[in-house]
C-alpha positions as YAML, in Angstrom:
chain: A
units: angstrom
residues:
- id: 1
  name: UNK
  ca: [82.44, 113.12, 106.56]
- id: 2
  name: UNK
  ca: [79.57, 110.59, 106.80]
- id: 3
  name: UNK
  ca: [75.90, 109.95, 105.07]
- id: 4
  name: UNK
  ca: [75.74, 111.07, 101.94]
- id: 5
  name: UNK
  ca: [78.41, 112.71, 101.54]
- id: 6
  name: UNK
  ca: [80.70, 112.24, 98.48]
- id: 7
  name: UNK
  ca: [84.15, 110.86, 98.63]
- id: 8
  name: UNK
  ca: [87.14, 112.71, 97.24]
- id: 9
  name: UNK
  ca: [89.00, 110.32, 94.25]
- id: 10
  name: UNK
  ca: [91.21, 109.98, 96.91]
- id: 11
  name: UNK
  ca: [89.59, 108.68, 99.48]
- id: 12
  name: UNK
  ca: [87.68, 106.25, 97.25]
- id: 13
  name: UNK
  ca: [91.17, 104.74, 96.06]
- id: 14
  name: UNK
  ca: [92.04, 104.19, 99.55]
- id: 15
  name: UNK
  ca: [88.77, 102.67, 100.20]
- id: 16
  name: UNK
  ca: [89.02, 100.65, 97.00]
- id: 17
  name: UNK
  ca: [92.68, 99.47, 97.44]
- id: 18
  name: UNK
  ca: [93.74, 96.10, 97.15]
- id: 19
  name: UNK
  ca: [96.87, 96.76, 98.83]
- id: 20
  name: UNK
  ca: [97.59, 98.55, 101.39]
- id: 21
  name: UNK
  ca: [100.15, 99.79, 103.86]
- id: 22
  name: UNK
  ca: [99.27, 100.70, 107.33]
- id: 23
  name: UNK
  ca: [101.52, 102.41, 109.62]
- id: 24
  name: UNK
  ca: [101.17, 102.97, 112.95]
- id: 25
  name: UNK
  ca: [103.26, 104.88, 115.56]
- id: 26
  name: UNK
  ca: [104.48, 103.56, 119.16]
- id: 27
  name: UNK
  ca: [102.30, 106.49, 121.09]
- id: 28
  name: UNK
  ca: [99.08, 104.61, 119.75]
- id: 29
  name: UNK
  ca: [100.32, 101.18, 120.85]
- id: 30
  name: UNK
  ca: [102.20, 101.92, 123.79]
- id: 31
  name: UNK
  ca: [102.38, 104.19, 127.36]
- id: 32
  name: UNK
  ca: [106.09, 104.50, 129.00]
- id: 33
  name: UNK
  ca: [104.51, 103.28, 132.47]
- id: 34
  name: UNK
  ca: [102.79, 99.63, 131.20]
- id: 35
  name: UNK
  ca: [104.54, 98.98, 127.81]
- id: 36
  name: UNK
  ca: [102.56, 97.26, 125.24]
- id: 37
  name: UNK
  ca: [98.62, 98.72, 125.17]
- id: 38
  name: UNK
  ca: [96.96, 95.46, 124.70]
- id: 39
  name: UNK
  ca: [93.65, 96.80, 123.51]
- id: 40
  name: UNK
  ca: [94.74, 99.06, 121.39]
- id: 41
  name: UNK
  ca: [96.60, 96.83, 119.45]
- id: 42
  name: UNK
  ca: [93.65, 94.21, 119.59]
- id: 43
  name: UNK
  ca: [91.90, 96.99, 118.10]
- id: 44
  name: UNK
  ca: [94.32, 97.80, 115.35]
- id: 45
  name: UNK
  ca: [94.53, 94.12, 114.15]
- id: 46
  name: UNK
  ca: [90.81, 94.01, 114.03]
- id: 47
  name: UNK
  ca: [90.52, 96.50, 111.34]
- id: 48
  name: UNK
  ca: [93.56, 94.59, 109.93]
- id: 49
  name: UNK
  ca: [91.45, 91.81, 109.57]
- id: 50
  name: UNK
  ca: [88.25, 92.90, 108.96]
- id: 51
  name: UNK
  ca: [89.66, 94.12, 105.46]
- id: 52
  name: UNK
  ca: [91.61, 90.88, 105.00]
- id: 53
  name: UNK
  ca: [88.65, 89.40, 105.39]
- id: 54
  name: UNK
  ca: [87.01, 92.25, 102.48]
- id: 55
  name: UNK
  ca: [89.59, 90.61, 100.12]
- id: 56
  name: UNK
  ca: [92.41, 92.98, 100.61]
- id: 57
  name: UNK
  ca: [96.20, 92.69, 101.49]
- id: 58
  name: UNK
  ca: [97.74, 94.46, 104.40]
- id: 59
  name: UNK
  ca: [101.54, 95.13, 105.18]
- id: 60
  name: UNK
  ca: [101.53, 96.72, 108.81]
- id: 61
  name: UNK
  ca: [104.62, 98.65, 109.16]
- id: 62
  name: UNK
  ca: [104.51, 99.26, 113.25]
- id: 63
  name: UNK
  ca: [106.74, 101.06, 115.97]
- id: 64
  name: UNK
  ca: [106.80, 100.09, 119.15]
- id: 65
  name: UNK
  ca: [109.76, 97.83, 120.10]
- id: 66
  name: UNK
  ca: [111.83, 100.82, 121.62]
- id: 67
  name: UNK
  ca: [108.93, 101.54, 123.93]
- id: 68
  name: UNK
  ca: [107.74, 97.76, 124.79]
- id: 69
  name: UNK
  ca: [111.02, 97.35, 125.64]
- id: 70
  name: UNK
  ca: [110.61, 100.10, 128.54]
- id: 71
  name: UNK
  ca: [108.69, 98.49, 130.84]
- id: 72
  name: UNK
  ca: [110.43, 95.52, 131.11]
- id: 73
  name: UNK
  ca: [113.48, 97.09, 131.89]
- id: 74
  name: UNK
  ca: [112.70, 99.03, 134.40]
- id: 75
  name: UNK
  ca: [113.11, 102.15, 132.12]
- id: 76
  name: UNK
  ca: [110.79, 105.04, 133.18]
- id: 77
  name: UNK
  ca: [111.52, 107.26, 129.75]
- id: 78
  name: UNK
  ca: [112.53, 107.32, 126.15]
- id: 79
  name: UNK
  ca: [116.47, 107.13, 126.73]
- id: 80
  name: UNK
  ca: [118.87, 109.24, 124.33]
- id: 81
  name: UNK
  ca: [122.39, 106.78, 124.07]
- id: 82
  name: UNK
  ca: [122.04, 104.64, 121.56]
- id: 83
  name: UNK
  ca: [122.91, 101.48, 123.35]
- id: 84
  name: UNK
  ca: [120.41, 101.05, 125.95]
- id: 85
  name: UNK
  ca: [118.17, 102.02, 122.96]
- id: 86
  name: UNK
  ca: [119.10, 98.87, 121.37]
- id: 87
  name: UNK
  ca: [118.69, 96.92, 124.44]
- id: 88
  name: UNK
  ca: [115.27, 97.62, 124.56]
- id: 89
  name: UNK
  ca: [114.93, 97.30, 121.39]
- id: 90
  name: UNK
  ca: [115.88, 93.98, 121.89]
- id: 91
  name: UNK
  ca: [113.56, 93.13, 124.44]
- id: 92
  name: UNK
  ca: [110.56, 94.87, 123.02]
- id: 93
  name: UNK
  ca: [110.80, 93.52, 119.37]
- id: 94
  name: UNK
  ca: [109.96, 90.56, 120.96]
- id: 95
  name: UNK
  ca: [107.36, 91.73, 122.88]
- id: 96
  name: UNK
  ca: [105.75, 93.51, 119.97]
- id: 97
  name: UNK
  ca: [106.26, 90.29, 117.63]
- id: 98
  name: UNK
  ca: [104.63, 87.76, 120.18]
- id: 99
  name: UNK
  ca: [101.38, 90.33, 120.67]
- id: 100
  name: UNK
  ca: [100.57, 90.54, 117.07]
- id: 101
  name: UNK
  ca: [101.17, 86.97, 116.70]
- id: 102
  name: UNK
  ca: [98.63, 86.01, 119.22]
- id: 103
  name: UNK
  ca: [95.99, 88.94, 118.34]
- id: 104
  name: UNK
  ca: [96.28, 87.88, 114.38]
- id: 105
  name: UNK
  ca: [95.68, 84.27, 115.35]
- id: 106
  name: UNK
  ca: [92.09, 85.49, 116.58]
- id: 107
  name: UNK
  ca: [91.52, 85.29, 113.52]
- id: 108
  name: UNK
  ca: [94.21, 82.30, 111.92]
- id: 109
  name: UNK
  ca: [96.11, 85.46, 110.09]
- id: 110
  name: UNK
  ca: [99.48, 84.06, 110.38]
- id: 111
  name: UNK
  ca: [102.20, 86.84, 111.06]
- id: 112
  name: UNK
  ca: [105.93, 87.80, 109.13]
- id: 113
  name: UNK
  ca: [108.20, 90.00, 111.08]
- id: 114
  name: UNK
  ca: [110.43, 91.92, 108.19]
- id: 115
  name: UNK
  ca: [113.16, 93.98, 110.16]
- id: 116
  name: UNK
  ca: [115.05, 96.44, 107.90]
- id: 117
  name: UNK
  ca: [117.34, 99.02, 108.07]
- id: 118
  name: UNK
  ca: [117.94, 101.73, 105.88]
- id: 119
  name: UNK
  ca: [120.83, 99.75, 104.07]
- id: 120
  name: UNK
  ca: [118.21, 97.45, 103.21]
- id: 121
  name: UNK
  ca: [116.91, 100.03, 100.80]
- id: 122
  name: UNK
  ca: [119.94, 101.57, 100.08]
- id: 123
  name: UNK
  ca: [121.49, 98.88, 98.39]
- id: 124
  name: UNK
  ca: [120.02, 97.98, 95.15]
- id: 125
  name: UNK
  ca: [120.73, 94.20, 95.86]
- id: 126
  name: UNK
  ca: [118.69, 94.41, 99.46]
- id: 127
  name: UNK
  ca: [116.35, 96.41, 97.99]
- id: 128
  name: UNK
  ca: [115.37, 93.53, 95.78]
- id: 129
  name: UNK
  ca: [115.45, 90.92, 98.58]
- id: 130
  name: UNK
  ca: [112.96, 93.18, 100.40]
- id: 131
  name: UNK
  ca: [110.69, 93.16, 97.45]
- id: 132
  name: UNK
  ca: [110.62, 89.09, 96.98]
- id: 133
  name: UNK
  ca: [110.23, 88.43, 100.79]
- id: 134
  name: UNK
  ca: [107.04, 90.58, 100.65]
- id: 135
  name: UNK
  ca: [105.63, 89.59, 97.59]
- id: 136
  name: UNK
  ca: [106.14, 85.72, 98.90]
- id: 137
  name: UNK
  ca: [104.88, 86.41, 102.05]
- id: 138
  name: UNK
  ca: [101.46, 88.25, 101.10]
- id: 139
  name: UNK
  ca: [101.43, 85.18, 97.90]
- id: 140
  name: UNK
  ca: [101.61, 82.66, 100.99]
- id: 141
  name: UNK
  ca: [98.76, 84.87, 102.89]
- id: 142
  name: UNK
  ca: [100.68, 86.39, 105.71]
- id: 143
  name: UNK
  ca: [100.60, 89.20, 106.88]
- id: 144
  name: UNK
  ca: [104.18, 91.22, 106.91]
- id: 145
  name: UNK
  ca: [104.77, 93.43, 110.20]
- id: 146
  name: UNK
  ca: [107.84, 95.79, 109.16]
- id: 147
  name: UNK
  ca: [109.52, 97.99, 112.24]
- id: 148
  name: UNK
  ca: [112.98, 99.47, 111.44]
- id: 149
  name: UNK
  ca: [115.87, 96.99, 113.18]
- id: 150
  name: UNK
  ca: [116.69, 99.17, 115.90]
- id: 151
  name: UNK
  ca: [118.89, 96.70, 117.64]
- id: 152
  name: UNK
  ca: [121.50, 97.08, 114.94]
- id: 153
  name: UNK
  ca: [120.78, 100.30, 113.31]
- id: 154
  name: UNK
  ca: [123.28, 102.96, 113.84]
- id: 155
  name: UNK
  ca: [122.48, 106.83, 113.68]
- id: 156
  name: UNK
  ca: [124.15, 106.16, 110.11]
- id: 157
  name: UNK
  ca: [121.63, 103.65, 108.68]
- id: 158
  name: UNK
  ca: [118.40, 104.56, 110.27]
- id: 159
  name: UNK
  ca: [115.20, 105.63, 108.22]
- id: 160
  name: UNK
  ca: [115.33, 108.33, 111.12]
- id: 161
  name: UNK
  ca: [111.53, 107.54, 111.36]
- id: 162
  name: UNK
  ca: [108.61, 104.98, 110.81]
- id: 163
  name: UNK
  ca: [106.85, 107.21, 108.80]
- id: 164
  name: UNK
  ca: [109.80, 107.43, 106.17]
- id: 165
  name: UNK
  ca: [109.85, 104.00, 106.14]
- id: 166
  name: UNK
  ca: [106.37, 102.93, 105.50]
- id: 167
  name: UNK
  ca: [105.89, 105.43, 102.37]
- id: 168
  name: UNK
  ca: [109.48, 103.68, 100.78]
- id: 169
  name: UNK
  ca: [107.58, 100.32, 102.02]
- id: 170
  name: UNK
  ca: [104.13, 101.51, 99.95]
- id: 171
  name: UNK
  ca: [106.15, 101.55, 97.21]
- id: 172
  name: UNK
  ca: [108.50, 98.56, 97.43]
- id: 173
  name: UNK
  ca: [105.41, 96.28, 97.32]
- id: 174
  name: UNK
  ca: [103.35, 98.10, 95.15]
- id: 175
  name: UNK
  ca: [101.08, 99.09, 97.26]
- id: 176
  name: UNK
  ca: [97.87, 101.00, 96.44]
- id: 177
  name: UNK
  ca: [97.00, 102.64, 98.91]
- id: 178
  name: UNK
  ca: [99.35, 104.05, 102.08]
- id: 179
  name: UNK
  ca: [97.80, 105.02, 106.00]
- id: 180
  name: UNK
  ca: [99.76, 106.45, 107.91]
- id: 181
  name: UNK
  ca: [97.93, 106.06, 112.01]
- id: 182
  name: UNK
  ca: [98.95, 108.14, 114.60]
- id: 183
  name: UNK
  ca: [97.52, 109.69, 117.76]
- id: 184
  name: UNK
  ca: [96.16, 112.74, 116.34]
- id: 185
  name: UNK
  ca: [92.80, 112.26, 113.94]
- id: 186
  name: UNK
  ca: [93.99, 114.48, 111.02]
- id: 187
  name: UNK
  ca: [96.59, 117.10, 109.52]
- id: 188
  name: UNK
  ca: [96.17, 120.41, 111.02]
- id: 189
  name: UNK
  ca: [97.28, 123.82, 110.32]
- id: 190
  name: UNK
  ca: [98.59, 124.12, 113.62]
- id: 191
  name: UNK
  ca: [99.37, 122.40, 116.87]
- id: 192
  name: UNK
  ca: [95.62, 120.58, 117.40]
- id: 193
  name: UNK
  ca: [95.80, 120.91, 121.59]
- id: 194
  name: UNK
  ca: [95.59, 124.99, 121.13]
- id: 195
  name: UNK
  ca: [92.47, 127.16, 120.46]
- id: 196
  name: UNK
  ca: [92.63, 128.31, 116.21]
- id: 197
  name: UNK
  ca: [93.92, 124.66, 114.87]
- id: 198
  name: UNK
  ca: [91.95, 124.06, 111.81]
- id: 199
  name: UNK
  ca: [91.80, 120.76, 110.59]
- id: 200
  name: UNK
  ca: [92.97, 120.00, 106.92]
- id: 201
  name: UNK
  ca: [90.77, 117.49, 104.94]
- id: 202
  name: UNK
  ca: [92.05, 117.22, 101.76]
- id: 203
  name: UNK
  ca: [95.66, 117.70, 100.38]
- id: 204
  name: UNK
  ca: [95.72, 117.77, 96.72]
- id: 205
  name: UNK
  ca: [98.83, 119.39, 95.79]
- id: 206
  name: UNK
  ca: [101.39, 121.57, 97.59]
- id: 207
  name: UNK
  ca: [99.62, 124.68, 98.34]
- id: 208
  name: UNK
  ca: [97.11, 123.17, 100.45]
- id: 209
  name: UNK
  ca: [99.86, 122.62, 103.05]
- id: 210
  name: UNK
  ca: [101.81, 126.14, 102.75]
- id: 211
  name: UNK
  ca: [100.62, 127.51, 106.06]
- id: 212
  name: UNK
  ca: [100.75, 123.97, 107.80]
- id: 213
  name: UNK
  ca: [103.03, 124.00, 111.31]
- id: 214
  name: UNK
  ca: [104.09, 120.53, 111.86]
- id: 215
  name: UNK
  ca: [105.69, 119.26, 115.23]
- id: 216
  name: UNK
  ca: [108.64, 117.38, 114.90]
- id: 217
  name: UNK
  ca: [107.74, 114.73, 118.19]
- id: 218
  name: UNK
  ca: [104.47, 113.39, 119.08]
- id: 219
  name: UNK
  ca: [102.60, 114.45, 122.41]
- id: 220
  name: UNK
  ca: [103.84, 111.53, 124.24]
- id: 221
  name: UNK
  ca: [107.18, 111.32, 123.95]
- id: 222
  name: UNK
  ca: [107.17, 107.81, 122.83]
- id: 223
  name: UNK
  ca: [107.93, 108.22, 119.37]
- id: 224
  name: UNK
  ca: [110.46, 109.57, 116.70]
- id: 225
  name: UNK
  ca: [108.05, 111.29, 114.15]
- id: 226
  name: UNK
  ca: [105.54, 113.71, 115.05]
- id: 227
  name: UNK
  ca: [102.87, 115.24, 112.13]
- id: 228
  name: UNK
  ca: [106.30, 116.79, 110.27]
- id: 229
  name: UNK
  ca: [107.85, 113.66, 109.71]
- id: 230
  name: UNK
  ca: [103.76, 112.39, 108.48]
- id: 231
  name: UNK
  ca: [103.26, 114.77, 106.55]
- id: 232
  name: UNK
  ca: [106.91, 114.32, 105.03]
- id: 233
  name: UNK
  ca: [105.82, 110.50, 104.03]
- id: 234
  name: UNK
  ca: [102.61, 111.62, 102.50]
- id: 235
  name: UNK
  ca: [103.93, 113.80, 100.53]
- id: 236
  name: UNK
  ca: [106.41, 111.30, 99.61]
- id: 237
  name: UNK
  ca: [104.11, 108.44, 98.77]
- id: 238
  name: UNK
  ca: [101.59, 110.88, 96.84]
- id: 239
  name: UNK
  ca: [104.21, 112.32, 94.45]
- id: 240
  name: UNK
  ca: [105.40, 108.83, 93.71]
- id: 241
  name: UNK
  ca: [101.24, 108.29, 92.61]
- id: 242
  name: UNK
  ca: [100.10, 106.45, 96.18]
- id: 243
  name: UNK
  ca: [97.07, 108.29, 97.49]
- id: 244
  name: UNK
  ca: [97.80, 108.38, 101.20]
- id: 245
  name: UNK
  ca: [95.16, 108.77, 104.14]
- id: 246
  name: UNK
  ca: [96.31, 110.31, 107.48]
- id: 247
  name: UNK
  ca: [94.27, 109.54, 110.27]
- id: 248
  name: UNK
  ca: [93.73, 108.69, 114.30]
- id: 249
  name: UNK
  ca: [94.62, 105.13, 115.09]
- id: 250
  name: UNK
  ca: [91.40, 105.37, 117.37]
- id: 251
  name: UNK
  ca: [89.59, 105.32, 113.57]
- id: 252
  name: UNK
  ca: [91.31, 102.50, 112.02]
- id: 253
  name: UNK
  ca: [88.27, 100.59, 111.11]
- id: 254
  name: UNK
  ca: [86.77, 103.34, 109.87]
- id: 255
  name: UNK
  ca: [90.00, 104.42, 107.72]
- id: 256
  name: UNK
  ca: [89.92, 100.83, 106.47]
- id: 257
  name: UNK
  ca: [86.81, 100.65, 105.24]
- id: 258
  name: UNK
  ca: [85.02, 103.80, 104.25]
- id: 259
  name: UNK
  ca: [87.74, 106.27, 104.48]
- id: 260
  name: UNK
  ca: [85.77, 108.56, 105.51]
- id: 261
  name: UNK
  ca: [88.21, 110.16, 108.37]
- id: 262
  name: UNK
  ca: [91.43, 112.07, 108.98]
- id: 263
  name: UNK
  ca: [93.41, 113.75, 105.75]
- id: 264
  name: UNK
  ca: [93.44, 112.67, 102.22]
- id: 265
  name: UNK
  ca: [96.44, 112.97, 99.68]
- id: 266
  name: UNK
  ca: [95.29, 113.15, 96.44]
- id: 267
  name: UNK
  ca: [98.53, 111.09, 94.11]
- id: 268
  name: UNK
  ca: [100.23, 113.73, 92.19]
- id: 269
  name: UNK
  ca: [102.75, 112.39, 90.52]
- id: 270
  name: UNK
  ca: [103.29, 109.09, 88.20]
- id: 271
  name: UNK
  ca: [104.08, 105.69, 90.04]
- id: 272
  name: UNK
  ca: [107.87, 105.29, 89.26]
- id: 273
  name: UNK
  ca: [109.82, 101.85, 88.38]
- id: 274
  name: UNK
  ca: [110.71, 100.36, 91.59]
- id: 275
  name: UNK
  ca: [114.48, 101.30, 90.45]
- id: 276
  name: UNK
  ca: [113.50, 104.96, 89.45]
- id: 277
  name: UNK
  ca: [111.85, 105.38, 92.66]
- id: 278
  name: UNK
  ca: [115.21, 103.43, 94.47]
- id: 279
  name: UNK
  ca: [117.05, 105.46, 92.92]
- id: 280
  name: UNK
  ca: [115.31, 108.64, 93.69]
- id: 281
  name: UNK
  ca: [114.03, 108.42, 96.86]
- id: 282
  name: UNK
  ca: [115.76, 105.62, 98.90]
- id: 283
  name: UNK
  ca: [119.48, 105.42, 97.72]
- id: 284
  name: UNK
  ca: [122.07, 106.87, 99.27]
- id: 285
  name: UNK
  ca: [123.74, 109.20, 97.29]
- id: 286
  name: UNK
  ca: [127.96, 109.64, 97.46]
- id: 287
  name: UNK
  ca: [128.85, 112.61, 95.82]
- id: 288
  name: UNK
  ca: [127.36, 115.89, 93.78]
- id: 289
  name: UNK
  ca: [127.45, 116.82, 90.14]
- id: 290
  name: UNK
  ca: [126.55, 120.82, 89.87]
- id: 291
  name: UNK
  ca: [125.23, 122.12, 86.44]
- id: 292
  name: UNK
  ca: [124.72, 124.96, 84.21]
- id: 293
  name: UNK
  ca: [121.36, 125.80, 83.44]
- id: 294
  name: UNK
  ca: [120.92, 124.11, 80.09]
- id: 295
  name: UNK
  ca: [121.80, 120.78, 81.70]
- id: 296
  name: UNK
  ca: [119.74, 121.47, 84.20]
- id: 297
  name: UNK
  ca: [116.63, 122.09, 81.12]
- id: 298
  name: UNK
  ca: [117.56, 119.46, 79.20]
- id: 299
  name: UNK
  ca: [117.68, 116.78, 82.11]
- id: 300
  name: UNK
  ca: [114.58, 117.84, 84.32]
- id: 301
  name: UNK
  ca: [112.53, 119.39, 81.28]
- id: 302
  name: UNK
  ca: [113.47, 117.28, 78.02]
- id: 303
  name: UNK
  ca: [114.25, 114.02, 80.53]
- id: 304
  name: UNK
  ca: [118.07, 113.92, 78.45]
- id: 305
  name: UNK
  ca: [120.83, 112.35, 79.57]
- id: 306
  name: UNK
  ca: [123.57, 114.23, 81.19]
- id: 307
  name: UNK
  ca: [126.59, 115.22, 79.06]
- id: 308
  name: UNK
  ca: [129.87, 116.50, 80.19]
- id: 309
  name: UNK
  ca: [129.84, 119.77, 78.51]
- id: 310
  name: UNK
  ca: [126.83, 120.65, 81.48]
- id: 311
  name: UNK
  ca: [128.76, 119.98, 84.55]
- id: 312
  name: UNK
  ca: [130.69, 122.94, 85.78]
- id: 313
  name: UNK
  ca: [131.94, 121.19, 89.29]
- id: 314
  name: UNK
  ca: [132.46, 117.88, 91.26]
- id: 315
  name: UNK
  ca: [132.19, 117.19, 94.92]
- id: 316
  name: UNK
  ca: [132.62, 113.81, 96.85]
- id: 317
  name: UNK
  ca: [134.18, 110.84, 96.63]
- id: 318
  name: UNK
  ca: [132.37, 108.51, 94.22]
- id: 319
  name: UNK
  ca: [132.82, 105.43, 91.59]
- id: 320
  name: UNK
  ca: [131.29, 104.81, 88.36]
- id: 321
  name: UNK
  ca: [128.19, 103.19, 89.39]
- id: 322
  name: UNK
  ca: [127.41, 105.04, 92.36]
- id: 323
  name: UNK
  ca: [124.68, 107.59, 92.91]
- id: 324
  name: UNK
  ca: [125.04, 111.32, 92.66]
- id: 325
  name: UNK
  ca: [122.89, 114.52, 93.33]
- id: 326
  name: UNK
  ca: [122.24, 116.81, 90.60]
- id: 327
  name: UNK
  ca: [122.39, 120.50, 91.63]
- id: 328
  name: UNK
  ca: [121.18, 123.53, 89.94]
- id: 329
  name: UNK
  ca: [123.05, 126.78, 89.68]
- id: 330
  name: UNK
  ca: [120.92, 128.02, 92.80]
- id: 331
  name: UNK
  ca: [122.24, 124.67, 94.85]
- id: 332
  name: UNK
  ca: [119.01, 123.06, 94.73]
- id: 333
  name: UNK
  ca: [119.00, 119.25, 94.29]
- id: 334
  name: UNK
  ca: [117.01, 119.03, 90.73]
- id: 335
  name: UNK
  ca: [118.21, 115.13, 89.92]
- id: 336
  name: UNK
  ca: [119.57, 112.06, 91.06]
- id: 337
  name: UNK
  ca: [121.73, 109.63, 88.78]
- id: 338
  name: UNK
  ca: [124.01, 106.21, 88.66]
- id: 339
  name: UNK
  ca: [127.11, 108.36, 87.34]
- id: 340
  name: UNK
  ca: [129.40, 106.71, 84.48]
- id: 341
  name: UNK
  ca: [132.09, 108.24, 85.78]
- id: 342
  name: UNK
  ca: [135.03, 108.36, 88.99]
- id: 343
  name: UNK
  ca: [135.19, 111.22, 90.85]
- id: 344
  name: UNK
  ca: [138.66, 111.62, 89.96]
- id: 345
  name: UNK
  ca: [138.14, 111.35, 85.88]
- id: 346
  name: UNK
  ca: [135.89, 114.03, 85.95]
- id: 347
  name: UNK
  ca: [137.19, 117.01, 86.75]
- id: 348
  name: UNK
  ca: [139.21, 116.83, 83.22]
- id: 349
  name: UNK
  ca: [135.98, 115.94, 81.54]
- id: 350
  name: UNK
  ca: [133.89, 118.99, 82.49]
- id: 351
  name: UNK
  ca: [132.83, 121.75, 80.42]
- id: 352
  name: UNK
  ca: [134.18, 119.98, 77.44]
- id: 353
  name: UNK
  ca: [131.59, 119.03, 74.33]
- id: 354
  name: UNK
  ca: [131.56, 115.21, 73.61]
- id: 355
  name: UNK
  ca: [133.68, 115.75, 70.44]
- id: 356
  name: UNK
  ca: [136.51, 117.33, 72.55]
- id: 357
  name: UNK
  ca: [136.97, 114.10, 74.47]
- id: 358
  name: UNK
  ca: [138.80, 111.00, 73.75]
- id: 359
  name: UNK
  ca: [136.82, 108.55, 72.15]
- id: 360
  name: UNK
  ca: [137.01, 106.49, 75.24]
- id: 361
  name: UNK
  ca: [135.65, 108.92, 77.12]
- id: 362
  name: UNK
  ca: [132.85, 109.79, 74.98]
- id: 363
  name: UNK
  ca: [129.56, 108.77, 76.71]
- id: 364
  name: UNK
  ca: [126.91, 110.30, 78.92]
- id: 365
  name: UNK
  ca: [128.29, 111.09, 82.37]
- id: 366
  name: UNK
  ca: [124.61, 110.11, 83.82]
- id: 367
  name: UNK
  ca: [122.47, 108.36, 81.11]
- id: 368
  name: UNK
  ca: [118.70, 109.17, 80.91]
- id: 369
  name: UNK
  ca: [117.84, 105.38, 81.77]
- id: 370
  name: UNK
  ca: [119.59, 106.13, 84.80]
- id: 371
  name: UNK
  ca: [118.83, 109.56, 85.77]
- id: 372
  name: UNK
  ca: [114.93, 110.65, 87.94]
- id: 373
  name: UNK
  ca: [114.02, 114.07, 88.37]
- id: 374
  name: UNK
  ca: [113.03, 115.17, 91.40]
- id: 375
  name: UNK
  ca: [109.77, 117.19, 92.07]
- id: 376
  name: UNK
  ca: [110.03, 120.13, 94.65]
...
């Protein structure tokens, strides 16, 4: 896509962003035999800068420590027990940090690391903190480097993947634009090392990734994503209204600048609150409300608050406050919510209209204010 050819709406709000996130996976910055690629991230941070320098703000979400942290250790491949993946964690975070310090200062960008872990995001509270640390830090001119703290994160608190991570990032600092860099140069219908792989330029809405096979680990190993767990993020980012553009880390400048490579996500959906999308997309929710199919109407269709007389079953453990799933009659998840009630007050509640109910108990079980539909 080059010359005169015309940009899709979403590649010219990706071009035209003022914010930005940029992620970009270990296999592009990496190799299990020599650690940290030097040039390649030399490369990355001059595309970085280049549109710093064009006026726009960049939050770099990167991976890497895991597999800096190789080398040094005298670790030959990707190991599976948690521990020693911690330990070189440990090593290569610092590794990772000191590199971008030095290959921003090129160019006097000066450098926040901003280590999270899912419970960061989780918790409304943390979620928050995130969101001033950012916005200070791009005020002040930095530029924020985000990994996921894999020295302390358990199997229970981790993102699971980068990817995951960078489109909950996007939206934490209001980002404009989210690319997601990777070894492979685009989405494809298939895996793009066998004869028949057709690329896929544009994604603007569901069906244009129906007969998509994505890989669940990338070719070298290094990593934790793969194009599933991309393709996941875009799709995430895009139906919270981010236009996302997947492409080769080879053609970050390009990508940066004309966006005139890889895959474009056209933004389908409405940018969400920063709590609606919390709540939707990054909390952790503790228990399951099922409904009948006129709750299930009036709270994804008519946006109403949940009532009691809807709910026809309770599952989990939860406190008024807490988050719940809303599930349909099928078992799909239609809804999350901040539930009024405890799990153990609402089995007598159920089923009942609010005029059956003491007038203590009277009041929506999730209130609309509180409540975000989820798309499929």
């Amino acid at each position: 896509m080059t010359g005169s050819v015309v940009l899709s709406q979403a590649r010219q709000a990706v071009a035209a962003a003022g914010r930005v996130v940029v992620k970009v996976g270990s296999s592009s910055l990496t190799t299990a035999e020599g650690g940290l690629d030097r040039s390649r991230l030399d490369a990355l941070v001059d595309a970085v800068a280049a549109r710093r320098a064009a006026g726009g703000q960049v939050v770099l979400v990167s991976s890497g420590a895991i597999a800096a942290g190789l080398a040094p250790l005298g670790i030959t491949r990707r190991p599976r027990d948690l521990a020693t993946q911690q330990a070189a964690a440990s090593v290569g975070q610092l590794a990772l940090a000191h590199a971008y310090a030095n290959s921003f200062g090129r160019y006097d960008l000066t450098v926040g690391q901003v280590l999270l872990t899912a419970e960061d995001v989780v918790r409304r509270a943390h979620y928050r903190n995130a969101q001033r640390t950012f916005s200070r830090l791009l005020a002040l001119g930095a530029v924020p480097v985000v990994n996921e703290n894999d020295t302390v994160a358990t199997a229970e608190i981790k993102f699971g993947d980068n990817d995951r991570l960078a489109a909950l990032v996007a939206h934490l600092v209001g980002a404009d634009a989210l690319l997601l860099l990777s070894d492979v140069d685009s989405l494809y219908d298939g895996d793009p090392r066998l004869p028949g792989a057709q690329r896929v330029p544009e994604v603007t809405g569901p069906s244009d990734v129906d007969g998509v096979r994505a890989g669940s680990v990338g070719a070298s190993g290094l990593g934790t994503g793969g194009m599933a767990s991309k393709l996941a993020a875009a799709r995430l980012a895009a139906s919270a209204g981010i236009p996302v553009l997947l492409a080769g880390a080879a053609d970050a400048t390009r990508a940066l600048s004309a966006a005139d490579v890889g895959t474009a996500f056209t933004a389908t959906g409405t940018r969400l609150s920063a709590r609606r999308f919390w709540l939707g997309h990054a909390s952790a929710a503790t228990g399951r409300l099922f409904l009948d199919a006129g709750a299930v109407a009036a709270v994804v269709t008519r946006r109403r608050s949940l009532l009691a007389a809807g709910v026809t079953a309770v599952e989990g453990a939860f406190e008024a406050g807490d988050v719940v799933e809303l599930v349909d009659p099928d078992g799909a998840v239609v809804a999350r919510g901040v539930v009024a009630f405890d799990a153990t007050e609402l089995p007598a509640l159920i089923g009942h209209s609010s005029g059956e109910l003491p007038p203590e108990q009277r009041r929506e079980v999730v209130h609309a204010d509180d409540l975000v539909p989820l798309t499929a």
